[in-house]
C-alpha positions in Angstrom: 110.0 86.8 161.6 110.3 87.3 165.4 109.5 90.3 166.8 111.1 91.8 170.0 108.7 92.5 173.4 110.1 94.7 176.0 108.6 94.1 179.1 107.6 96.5 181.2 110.2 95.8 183.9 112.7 96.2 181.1 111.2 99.2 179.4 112.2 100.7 183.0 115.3 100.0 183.5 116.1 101.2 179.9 114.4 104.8 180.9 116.6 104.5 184.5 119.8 104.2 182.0 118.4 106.6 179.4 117.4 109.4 182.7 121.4 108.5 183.9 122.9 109.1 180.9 121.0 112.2 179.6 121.7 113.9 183.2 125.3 113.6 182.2 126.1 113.1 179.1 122.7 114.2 176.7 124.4 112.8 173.6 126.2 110.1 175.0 122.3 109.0 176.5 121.3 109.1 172.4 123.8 107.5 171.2 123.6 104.7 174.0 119.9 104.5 172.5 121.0 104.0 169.0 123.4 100.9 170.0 120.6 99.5 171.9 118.0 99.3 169.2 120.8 98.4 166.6 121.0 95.2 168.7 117.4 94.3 169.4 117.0 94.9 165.8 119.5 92.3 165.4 118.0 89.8 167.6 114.5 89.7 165.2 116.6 88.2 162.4 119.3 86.3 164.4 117.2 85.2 167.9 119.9 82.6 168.6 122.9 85.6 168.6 122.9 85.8 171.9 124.8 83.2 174.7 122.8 81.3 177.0 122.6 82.4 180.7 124.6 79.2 182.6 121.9 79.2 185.2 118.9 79.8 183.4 118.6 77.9 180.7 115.6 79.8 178.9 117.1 82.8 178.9 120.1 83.8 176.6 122.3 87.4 177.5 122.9 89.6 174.4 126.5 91.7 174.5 125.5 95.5 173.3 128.6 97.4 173.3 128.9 100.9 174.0 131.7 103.1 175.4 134.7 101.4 176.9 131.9 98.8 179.1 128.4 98.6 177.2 125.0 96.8 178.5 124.1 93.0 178.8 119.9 92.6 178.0 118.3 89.1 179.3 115.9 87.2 177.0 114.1 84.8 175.7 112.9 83.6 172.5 109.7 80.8 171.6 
């Protein structure tokens, strides 16, 4: 089964989000966290879930929905 590797330039910007969120909104920052592994989860059973990036062919853009907006994670899968 795949696994899922955040990179370290990703595992940042998740903590930027997380440090946004939690300033305002505490909860809101948890349950933000919650939709976000839900869908990486998702991706280590269903790699191919995700649309491919029009310009970048290797990687693909998964949708994570959250609030009225959500998130949009880059990645790539071997």
């Amino acid at each position: 089964m795949p696994r899922v590797i955040v990179t370290a330039g990703a595992a940042r910007g998740l903590d930027r989000c997380r440090r946004f969120l939690d300033a305002k909104d505490p909860e809101a920052a948890r349950r933000a966290g919650v939709a976000i592994g839900r869908r990486f989860a998702l991706l280590e059973t269903a790699p191919d879930i995700g649309r491919p990036v029009p310009d970048l062919p290797e990687l693909r853009e998964l949708a994570i929905g959250f609030g009225a907006s959500g998130y949009v994670a880059l990645y790539r899968h071997e």
